[in-house]
N, CA, C and O of each residue as an XYZ file, in Angstrom:
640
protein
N       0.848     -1.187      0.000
C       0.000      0.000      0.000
C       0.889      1.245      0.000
O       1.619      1.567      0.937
N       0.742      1.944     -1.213
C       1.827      3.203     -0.933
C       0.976      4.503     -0.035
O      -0.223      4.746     -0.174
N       1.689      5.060      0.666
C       1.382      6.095      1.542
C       1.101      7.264      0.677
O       1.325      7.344     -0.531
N       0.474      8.342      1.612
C       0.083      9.671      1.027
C       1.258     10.788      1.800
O       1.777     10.706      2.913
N       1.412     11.777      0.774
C       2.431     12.382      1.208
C       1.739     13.294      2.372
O       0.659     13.821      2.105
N       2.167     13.442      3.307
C       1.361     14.408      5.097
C       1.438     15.691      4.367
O       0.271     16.059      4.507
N       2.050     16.679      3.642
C       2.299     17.715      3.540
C       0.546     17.950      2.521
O      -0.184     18.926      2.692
N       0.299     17.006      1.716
C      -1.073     17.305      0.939
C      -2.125     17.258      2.025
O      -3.119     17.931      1.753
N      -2.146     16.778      2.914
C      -3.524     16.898      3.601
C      -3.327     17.610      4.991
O      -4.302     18.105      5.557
N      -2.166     17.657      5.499
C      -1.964     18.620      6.497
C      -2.459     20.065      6.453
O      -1.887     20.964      5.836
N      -3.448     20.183      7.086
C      -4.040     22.086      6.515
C      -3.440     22.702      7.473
O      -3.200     22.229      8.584
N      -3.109     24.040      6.992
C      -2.535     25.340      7.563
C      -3.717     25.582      8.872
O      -3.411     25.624     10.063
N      -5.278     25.739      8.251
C      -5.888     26.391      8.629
C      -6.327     25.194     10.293
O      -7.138     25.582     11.133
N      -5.799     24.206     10.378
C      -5.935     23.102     11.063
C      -4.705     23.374     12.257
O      -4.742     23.026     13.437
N      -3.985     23.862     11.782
C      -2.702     23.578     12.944
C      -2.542     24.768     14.154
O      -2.100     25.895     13.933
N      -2.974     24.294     15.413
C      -3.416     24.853     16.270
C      -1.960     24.606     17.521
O      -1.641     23.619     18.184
N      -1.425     25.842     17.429
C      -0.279     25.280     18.415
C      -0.427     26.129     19.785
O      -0.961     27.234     19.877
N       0.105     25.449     20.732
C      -0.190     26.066     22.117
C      -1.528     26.444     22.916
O      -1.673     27.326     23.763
N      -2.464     25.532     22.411
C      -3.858     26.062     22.777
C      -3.916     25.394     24.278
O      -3.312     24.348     24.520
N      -4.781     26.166     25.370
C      -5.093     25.730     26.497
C      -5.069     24.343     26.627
O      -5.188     24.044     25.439
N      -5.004     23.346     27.187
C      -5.329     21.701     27.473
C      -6.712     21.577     27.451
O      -7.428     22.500     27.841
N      -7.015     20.866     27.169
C      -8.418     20.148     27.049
C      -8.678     19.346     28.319
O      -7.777     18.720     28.878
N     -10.186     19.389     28.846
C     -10.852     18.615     30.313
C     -10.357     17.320     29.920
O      -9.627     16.637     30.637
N     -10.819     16.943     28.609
C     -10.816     15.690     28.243
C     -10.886     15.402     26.604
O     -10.887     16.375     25.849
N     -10.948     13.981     26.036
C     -10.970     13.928     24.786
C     -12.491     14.491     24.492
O     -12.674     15.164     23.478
N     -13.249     14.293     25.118
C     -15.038     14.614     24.778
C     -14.836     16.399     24.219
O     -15.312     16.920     23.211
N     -14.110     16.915     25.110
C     -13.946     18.523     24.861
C     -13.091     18.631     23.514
O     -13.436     19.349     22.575
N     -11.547     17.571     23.522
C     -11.122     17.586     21.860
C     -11.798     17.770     20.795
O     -11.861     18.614     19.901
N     -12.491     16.421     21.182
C     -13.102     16.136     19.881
C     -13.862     17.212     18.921
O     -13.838     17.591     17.750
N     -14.865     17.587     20.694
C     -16.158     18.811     20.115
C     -15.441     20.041     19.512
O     -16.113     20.840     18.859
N     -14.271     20.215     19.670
C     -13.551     21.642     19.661
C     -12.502     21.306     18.114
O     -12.086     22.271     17.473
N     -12.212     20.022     17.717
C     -11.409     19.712     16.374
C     -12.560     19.576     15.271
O     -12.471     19.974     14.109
N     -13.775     18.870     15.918
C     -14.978     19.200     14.608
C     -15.388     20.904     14.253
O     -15.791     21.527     13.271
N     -15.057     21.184     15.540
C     -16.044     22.611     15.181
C     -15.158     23.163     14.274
O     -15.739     23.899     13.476
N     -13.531     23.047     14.041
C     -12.294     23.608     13.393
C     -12.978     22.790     12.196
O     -13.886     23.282     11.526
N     -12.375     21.265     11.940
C     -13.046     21.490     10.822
C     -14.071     21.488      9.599
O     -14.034     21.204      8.402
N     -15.227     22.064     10.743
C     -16.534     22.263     10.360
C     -16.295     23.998      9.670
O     -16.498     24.398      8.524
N     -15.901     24.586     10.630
C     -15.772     25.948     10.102
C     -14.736     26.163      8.879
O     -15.122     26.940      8.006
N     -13.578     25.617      8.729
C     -12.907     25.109      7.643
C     -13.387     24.458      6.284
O     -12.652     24.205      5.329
N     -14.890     24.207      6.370
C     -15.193     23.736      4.863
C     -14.336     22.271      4.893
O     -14.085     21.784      3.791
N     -14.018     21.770      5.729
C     -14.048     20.533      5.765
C     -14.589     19.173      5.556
O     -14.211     18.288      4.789
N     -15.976     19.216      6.778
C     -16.397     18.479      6.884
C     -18.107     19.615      6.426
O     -17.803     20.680      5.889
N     -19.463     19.421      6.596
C     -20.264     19.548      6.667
C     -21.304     19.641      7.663
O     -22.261     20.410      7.751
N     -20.888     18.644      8.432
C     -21.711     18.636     10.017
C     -20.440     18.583     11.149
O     -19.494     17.838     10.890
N     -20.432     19.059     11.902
C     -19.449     18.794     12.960
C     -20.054     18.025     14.365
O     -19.571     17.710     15.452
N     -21.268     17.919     13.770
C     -21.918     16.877     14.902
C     -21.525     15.256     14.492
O     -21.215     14.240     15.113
N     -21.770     15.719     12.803
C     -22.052     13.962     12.658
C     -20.014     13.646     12.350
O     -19.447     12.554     12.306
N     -19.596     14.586     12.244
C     -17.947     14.065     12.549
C     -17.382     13.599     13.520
O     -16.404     12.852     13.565
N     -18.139     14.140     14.520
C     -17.986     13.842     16.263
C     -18.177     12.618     16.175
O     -17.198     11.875     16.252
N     -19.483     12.078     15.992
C     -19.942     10.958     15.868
C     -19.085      9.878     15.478
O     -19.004      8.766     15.999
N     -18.257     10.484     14.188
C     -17.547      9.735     13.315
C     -16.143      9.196     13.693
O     -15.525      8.279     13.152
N     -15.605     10.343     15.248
C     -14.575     10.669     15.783
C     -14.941      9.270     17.009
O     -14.011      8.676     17.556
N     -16.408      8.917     17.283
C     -16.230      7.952     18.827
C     -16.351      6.797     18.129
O     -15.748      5.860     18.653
N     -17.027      6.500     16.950
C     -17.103      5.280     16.587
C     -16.276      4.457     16.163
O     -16.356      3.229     16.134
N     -15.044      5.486     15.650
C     -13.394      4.648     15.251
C     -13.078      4.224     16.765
O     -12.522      3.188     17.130
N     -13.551      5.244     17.538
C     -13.286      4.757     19.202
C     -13.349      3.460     19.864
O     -12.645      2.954     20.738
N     -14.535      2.986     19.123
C     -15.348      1.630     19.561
C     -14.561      0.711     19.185
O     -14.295     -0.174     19.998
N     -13.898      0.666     17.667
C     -12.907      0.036     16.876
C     -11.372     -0.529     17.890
O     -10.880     -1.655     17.821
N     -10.914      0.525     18.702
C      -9.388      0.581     19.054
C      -9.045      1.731     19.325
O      -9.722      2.703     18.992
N      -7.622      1.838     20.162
C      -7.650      2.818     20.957
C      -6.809      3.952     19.528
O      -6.467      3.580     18.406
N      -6.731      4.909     19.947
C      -6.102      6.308     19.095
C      -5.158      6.867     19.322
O      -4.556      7.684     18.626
N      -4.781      6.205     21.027
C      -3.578      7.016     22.124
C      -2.724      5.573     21.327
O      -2.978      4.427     20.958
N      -1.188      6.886     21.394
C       0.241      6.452     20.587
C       0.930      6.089     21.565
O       1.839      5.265     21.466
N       0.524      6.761     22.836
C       1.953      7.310     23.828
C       2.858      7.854     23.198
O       2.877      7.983     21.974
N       3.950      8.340     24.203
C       4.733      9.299     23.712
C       4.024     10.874     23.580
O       4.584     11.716     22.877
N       2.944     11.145     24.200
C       2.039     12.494     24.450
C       1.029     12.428     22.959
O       0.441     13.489     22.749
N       0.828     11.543     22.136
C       0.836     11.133     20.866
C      -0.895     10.515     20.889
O      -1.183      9.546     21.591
N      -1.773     11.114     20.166
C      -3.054     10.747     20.088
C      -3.033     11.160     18.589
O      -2.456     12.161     18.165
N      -3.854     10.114     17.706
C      -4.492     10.074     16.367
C      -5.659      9.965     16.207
O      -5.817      9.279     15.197
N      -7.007     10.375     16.809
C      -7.900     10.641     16.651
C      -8.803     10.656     14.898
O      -8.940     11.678     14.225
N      -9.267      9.354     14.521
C      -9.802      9.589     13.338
C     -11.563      9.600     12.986
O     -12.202      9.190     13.954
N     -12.111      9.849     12.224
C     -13.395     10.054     11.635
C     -13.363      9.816      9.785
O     -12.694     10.302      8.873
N     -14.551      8.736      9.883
C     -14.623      8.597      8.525
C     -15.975      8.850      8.265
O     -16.695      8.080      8.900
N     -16.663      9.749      7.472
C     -17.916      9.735      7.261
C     -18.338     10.297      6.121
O     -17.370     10.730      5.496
N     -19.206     10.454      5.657
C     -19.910     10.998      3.789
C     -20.128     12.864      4.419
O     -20.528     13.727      3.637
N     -19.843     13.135      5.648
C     -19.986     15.032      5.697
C     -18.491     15.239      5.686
O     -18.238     16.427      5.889
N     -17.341     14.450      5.510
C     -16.417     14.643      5.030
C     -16.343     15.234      3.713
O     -16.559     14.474      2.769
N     -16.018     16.734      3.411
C     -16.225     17.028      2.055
C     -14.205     16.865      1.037
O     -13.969     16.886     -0.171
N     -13.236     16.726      2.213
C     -12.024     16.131      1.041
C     -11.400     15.697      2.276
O     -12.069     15.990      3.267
N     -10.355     15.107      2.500
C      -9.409     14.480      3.168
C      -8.628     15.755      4.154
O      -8.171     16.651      3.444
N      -8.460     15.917      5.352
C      -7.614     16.384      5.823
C      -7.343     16.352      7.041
O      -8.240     15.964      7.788
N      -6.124     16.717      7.589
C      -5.338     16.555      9.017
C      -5.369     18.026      9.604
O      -5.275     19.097      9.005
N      -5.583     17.668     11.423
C      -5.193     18.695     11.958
C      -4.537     18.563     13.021
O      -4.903     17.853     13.958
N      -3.262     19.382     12.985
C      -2.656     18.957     14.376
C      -2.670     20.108     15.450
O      -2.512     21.290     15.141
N      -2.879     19.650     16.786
C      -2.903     20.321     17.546
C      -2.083     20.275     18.671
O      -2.025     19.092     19.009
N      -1.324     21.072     19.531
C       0.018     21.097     20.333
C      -0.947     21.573     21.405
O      -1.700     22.394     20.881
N      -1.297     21.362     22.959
C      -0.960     21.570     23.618
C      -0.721     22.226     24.494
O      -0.746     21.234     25.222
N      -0.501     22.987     25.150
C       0.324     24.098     26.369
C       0.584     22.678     27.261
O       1.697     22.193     27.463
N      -0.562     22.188     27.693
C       0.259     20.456     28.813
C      -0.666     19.972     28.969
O      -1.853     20.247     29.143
N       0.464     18.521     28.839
C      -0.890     17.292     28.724
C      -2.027     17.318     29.569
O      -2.251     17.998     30.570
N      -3.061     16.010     28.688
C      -4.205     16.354     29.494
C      -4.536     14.788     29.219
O      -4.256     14.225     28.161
N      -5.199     14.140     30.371
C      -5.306     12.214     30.186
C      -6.259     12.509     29.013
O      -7.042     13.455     28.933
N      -5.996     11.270     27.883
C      -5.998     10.945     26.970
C      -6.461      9.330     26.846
O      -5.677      8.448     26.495
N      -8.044      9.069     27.237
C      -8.931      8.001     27.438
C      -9.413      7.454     26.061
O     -10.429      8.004     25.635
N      -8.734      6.220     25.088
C      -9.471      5.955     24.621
C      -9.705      3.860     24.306
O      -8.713      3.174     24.063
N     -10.349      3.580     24.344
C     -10.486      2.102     24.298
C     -10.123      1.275     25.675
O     -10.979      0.977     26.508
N      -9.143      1.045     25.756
C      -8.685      0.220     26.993
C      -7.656      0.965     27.598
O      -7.444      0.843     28.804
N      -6.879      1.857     26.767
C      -5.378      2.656     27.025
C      -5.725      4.126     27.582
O      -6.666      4.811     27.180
N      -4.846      4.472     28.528
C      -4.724      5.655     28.489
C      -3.475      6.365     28.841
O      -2.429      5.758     29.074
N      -3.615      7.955     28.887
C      -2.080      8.567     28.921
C      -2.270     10.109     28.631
O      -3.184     10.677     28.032
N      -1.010     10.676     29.298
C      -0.743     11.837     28.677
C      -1.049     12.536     27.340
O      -0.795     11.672     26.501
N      -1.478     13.695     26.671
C      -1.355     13.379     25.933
C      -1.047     15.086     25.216
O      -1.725     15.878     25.870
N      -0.411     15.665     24.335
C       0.293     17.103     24.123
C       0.124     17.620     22.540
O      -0.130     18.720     22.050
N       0.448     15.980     21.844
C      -0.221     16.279     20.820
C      -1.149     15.596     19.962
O      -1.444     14.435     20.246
N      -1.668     16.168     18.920
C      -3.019     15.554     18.525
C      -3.062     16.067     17.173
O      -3.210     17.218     16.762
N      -2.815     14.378     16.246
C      -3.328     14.749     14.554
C      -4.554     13.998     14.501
O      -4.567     12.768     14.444
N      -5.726     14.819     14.521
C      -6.991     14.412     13.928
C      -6.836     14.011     12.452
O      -6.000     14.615     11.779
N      -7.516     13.119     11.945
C      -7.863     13.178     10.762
C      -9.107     12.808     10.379
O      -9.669     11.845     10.901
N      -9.823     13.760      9.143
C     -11.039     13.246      8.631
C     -10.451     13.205      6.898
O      -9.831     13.988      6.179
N     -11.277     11.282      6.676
C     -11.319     11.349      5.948
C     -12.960     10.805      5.147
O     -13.876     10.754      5.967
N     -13.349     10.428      3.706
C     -14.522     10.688      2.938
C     -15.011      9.518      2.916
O     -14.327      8.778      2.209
N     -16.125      8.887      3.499
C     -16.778      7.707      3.559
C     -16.508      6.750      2.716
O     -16.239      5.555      2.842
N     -16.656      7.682      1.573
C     -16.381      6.357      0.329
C     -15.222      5.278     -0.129
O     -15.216      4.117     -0.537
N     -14.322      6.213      0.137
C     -13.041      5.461     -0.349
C     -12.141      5.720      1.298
O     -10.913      5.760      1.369
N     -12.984      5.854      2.381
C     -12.257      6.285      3.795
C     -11.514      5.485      4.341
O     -10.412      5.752      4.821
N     -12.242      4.051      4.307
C     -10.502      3.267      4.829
C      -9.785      3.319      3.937
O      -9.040      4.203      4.359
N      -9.401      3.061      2.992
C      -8.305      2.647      2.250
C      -7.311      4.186      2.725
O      -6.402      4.069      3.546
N      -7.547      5.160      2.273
C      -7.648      6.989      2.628
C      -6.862      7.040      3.828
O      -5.789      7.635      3.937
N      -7.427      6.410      4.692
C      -7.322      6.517      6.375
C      -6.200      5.643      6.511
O      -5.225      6.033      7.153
N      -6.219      4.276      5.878
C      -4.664      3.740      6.222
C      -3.626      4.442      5.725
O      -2.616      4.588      6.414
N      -3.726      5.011      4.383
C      -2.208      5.703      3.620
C      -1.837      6.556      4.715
O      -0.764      6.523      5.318
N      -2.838      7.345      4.929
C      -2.820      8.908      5.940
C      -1.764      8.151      7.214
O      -0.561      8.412      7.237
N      -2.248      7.437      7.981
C      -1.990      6.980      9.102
C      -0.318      6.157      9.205
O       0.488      6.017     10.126
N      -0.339      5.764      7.837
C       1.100      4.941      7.589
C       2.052      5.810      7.025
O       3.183      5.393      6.776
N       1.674      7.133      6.766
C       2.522      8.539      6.362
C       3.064      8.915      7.942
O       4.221      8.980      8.358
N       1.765      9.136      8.657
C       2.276     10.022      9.739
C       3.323      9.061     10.979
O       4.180      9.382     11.803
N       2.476      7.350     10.405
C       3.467      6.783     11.561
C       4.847      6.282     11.228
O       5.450      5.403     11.844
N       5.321      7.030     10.051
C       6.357      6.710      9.663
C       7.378      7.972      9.754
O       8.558      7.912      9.411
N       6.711      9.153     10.288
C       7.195     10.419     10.930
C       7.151     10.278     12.586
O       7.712     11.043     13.369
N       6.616      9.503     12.816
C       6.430     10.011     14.742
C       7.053      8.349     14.835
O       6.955      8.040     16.022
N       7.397      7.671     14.377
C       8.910      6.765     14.589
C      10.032      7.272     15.363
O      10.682      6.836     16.314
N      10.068      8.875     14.295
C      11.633      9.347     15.005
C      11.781     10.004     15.984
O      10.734     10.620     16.182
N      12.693     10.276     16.906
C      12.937     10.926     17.605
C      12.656     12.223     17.478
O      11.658     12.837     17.854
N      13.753     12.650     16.835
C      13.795     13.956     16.205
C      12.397     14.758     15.848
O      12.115     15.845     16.353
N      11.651     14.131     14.999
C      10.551     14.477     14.783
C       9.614     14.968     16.123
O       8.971     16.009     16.261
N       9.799     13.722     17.136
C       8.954     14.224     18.528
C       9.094     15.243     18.677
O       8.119     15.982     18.539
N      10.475     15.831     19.061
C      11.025     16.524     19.273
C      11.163     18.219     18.806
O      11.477     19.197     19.485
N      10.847     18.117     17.587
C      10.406     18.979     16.684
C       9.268     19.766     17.089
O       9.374     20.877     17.609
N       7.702     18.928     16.743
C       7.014     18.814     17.410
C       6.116     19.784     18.348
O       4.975     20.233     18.246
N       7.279     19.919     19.424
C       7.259     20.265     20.846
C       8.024     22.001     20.441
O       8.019     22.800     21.377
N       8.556     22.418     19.246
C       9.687     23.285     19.598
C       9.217     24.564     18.032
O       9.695     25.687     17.872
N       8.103     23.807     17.059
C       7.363     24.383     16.223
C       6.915     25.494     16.553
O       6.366     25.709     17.634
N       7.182     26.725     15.240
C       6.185     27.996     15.937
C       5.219     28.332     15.386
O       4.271     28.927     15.898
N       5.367     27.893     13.930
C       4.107     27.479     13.238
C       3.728     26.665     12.165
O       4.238     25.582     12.451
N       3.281     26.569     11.358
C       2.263     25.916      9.525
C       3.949     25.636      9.250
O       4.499     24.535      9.244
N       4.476     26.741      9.065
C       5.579     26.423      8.063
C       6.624     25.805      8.878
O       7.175     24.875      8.289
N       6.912     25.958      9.649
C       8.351     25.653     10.935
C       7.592     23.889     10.843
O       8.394     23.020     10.499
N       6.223     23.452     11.120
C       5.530     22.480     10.933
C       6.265     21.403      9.594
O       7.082     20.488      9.691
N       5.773     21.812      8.744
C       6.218     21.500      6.932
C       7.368     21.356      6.966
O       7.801     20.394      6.333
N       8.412     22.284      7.750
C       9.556     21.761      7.307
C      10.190     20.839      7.924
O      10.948     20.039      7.376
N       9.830     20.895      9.554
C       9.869     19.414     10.009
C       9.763     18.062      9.536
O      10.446     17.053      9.714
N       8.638     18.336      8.835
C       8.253     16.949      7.792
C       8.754     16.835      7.231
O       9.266     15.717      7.287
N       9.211     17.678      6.125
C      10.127     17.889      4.540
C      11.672     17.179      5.045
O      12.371     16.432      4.360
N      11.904     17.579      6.206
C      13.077     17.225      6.719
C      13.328     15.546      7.179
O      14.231     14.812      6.776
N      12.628     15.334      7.794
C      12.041     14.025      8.570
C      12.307     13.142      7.192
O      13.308     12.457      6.981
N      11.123     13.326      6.263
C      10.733     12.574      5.589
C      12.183     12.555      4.288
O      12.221     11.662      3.441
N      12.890     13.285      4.329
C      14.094     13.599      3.435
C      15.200     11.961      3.758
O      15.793     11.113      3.090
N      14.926     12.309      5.266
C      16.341     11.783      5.995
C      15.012      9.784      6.139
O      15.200      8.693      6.677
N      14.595     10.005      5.839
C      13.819      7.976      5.321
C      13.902      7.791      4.304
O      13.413      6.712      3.970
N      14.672      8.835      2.907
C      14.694      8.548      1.509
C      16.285      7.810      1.310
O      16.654      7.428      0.199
């Protein structure tokens, strides 16, 4: 299965760095649909929510390592995209059987139709970036969209 490159679906308008901690994932979630509901993203940010607990039911989303992937597949998905969000300090990170710290957070929504297949490339892009060290590390030290991108550009340079 070849991967999707992170830099095409990673949105600018998605990357939220240093925001207050979250009570909990219930508050994530409601607060990453409403992003990208207002983003022309998705269409409903209710029924993404929705879309966000039912991968829940599936398996857990927590990476460790402060590391949550939070996904949603549904038809108010209007194109594929990622949002990552940093943090100010962790906040427990409850999902399936696991739990943990957790600082950062790439949501992804992707389009009912072709959504798993979509959802694995996405997922085997990003877990082939949060492998490295460095990358964690990065991460944590980003100031924004672009300082973001080039992390990746970099990351993903040094696996070629």
């Amino acid at each position: 299965m070849e991967t999707v490159n992170v830099l095409e679906v990673l949105l600018p308008e998605l990357t939220i760095l240093d925001k207050d901690t979250f009570a909990d994932k219930d508050e994530l979630f409601t607060y990453m649909s409403g992003k990208f509901a207002e983003n022309g993203i998705v269409t409903d940010a209710l029924k993404f929510t929705e879309a966000l607990y039912a991968r829940e039911e599936e398996g857990s989303t927590y990476l460790g390592n402060f590391l949550a992937m939070p996904h949603g597949i549904c038809d108010e998905v209007v194109h594929p995209g990622v949002g990552f969000c940093r943090v100010k300090t962790p906040f427990l990170y409850r999902s399936h059987d696991e739990e943990g710290e957790v600082k950062y957070i790439f949501t992804m929504a992707v389009c009912g139709e072709d959504g798993k297949t979509q959802h694995l490339r996405i997922l085997a892009a990003l877990a082939q970036l949060l492998a490295h060290d460095e990358f964690l590390e990065m991460l944590g030290e980003v100031k924004d969209y672009d300082e973001l991108i080039d992390a990746i550009r970099k990351t993903q340079e040094s696996l070629e």
